[in-house]
Wavefront OBJ file of the C-alpha trace (Angstrom):
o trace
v 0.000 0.000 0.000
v 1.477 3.290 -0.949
v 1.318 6.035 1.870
v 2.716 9.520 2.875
v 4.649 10.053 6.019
v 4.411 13.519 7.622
v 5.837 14.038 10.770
v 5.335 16.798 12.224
v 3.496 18.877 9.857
v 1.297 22.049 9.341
v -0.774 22.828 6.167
v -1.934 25.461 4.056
v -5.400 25.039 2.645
v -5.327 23.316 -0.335
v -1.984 22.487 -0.506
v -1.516 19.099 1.746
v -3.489 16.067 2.302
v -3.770 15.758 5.961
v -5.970 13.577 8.421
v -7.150 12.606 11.882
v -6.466 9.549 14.163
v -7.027 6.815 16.753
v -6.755 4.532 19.938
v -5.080 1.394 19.037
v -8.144 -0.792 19.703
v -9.856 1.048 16.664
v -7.483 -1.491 14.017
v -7.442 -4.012 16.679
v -9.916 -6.230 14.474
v -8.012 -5.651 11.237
v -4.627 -6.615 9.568
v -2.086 -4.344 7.905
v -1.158 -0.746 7.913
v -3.883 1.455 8.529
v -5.186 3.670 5.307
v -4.989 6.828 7.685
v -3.382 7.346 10.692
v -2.553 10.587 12.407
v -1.968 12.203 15.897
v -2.110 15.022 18.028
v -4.083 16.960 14.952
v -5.865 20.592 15.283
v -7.673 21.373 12.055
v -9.770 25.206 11.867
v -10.122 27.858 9.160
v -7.605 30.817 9.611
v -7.446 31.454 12.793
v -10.448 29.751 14.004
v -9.745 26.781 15.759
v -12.430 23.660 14.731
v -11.097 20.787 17.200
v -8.011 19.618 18.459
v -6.214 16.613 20.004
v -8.023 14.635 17.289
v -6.652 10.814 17.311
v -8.131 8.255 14.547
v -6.594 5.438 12.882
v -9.050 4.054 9.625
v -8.144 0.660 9.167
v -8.248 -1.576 5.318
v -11.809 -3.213 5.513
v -13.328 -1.219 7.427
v -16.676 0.738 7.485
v -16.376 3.503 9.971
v -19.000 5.826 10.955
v -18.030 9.788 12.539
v -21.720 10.556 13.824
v -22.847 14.013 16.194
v -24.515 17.056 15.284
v -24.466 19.667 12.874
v -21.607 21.992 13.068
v -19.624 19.490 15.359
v -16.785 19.681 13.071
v -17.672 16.396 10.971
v -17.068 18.028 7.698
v -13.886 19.777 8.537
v -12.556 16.602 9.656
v -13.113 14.920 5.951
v -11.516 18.401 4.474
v -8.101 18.261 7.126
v -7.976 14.593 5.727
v -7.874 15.821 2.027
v -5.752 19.313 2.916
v -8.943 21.532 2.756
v -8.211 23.570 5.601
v -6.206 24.583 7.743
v -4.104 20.996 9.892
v -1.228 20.464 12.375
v -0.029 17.434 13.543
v 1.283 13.659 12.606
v 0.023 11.649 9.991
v 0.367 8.515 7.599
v -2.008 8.331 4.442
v -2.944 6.327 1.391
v -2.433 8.794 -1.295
v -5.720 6.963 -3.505
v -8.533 8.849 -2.000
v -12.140 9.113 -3.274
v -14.320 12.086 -2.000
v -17.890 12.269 -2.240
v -19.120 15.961 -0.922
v -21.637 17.044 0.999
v -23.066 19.541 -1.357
v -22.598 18.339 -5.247
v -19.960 20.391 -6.384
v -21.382 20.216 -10.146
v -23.845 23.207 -11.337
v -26.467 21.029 -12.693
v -26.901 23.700 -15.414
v -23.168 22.725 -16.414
v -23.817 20.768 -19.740
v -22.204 17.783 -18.986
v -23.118 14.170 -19.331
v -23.082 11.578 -16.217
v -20.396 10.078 -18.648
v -18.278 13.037 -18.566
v -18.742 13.753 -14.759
v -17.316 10.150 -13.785
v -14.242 10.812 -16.614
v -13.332 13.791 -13.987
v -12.180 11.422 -11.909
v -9.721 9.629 -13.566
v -7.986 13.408 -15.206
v -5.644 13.849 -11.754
v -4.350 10.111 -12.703
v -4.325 10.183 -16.862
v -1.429 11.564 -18.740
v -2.757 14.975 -20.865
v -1.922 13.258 -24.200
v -4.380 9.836 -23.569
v -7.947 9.556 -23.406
v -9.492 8.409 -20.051
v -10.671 4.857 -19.488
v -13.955 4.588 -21.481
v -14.413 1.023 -19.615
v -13.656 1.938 -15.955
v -15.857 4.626 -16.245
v -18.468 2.151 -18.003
v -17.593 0.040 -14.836
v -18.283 2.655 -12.392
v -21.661 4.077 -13.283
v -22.575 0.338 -13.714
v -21.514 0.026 -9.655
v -24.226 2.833 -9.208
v -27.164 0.723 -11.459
v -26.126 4.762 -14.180
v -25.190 2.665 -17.143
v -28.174 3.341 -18.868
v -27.607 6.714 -18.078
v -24.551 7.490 -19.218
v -24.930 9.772 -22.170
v -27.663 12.320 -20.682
v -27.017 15.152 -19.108
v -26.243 15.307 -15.582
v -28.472 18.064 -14.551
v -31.406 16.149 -16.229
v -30.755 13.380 -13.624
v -32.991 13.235 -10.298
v -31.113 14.482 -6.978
v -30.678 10.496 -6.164
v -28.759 9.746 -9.727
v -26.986 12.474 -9.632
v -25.519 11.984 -6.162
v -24.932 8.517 -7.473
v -22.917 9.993 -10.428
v -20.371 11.720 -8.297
v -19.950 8.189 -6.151
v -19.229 6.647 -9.516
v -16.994 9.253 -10.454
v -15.046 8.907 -6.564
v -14.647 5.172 -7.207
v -13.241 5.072 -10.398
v -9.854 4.895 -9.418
v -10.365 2.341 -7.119
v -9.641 4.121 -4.370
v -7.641 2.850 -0.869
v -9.840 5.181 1.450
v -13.295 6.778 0.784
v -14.709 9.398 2.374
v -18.334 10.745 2.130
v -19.644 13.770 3.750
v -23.370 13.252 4.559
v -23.826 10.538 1.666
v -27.440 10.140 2.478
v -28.922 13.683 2.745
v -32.140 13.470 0.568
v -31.602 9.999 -1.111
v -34.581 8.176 -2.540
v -34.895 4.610 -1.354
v -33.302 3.234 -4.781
v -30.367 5.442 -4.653
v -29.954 4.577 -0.919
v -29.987 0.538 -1.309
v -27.399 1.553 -3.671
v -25.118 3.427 -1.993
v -25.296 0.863 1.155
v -24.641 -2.134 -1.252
v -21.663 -0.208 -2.986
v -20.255 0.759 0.181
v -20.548 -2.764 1.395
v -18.530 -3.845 -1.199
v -15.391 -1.876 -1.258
v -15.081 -2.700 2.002
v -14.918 -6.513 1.011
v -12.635 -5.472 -1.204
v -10.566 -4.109 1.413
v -10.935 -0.055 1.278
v -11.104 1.766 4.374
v -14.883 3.701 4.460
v -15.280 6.814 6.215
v -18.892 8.381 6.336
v -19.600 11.409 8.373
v -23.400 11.555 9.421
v -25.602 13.222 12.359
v -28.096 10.177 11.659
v -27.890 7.885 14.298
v -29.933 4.847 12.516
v -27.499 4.899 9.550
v -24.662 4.405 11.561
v -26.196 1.478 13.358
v -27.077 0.058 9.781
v -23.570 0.674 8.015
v -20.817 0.769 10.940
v -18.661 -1.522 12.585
v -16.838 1.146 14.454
v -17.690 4.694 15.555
v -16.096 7.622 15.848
v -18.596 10.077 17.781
v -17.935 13.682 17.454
v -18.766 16.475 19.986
v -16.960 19.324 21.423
v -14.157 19.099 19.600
v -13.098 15.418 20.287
v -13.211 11.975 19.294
v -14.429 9.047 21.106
v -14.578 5.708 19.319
v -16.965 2.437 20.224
v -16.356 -0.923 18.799
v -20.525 -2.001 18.054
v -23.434 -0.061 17.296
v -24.872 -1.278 20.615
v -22.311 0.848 22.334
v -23.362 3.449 20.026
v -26.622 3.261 20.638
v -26.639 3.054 24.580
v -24.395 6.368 23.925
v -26.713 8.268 22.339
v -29.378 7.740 24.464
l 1 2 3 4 5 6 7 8 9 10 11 12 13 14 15 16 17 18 19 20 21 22 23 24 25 26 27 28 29 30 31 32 33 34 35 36 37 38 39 40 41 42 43 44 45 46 47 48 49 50 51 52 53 54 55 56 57 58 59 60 61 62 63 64 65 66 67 68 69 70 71 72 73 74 75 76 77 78 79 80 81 82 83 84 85 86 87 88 89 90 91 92 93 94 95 96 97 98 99 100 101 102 103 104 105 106 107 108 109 110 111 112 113 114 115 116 117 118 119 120 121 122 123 124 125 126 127 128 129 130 131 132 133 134 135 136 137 138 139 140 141 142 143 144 145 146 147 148 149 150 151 152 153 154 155 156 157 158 159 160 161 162 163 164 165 166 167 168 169 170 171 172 173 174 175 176 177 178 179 180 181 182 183 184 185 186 187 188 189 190 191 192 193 194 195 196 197 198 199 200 201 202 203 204 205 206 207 208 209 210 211 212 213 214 215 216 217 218 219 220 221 222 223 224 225 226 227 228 229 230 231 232 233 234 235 236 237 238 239 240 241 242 243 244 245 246 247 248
């Protein structure tokens, strides 16, 4: 598995990939290095400080769940990991990450087929002089149950395709971590069942999953481990149960 070591570091916005970390019982159930590991880690915007002391290892195979409630600092988490904002501390990452967003980041005005969204994936990885992968990103919007949908455009598409056209387009590099910031924010029941069964199986396939939610439910559906999130720190349980008798 290839991986960055930074030790210690602090990052501009934009300009390094950075991420949180973990107690060591978190990979206890797992083999190999973890996809993410980092310590000690502050992450804010300018000088507004977002949370701090943040410890979280993501393990391969693993589906884990950061849960708490709005404005907790879920979302700036996900952007430290990809060097969003602003991050100090110690970290080891996978450099093959796939991001899904919270908001979609296309205008669906843009006139762009679900085709041509997906192919933005694979420009960071294919050299300026070849064309992209027509299969893999054939492959991908199959994953998502798109195929059919491939040459309209993606602002014709219903809020639940489209939001399954930017999770093809963050797989189709087969990525070693994937992160999704509130995946399931105004999903139809189709696009859900989706999303659960494709996130299911990258994690067979032994990519670390990291979903950030303030839904409760989902996380006892999806996780086997949980990060909760509130006040700034991180506290992870091993079951849902645990979870569950948390949050009551």
């Amino acid at each position: 598995m290839s991986s960055t070591p930074i030790s210690p570091v602090q990052s501009a916005a934009g300009k390094t990939s950075i991420t949180a970390a973990a107690s060591s019982a978190f990979c206890a159930s797992t083999t190999g290095e973890p996809r993410l590991r980092g310590r000690s880690l502050t992450l804010g915007h300018g000088e507004r400080v977002v949370s701090s002391g943040l410890n979280i290892d993501v393990p391969d195979c693993a589906f884990t769940v950061i849960i708490g409630p709005n404005g907790c600092g879920k979302s700036t988490l996900l952007k430290g990991i990809l060097g969003m904002c602003r991050v100090t501390g110690v970290l080891r990452c996978v450099n093959n990450i796939g991001y899904v967003p919270q908001h979609q980041d296309i205008d669906p005005s843009f006139p762009v087929t679900a085709q041509g969204v997906v192919a933005m994936g694979l420009s960071a990885t294919t050299p300026w002089w070849r064309r992209v992968d027509s299969n893999k990103i054939s492959s991908a919007l199959a994953r998502v149950n798109l195929g059919q949908k491939a040459t309209e455009r993606f602002g014709s598409l219903s809020g639940g395709q489209r939001q399954r056209v930017l999770i093809a387009r963050s797989i189709v590099t087969n990525p070693a971590l994937m992160l999704l910031d509130e995946p399931f924010n105004g999903l139809d029941t189709t696009s859900r069942d989706v999303l659960v069964r494709v996130l299911t199986e990258l994690k067979q396939q032994g990519t670390g999953v990291v979903v950030s939610t303030h839904d409760y439910s989902l996380a006892e559906q999806l996780c086997e481990q949980t990060a909760v999130f509130a006040d700034g720190h991180v506290t992870i349980y091993d079951t849902a149960e645990a979870l569950l008798h948390h949050a009551r």
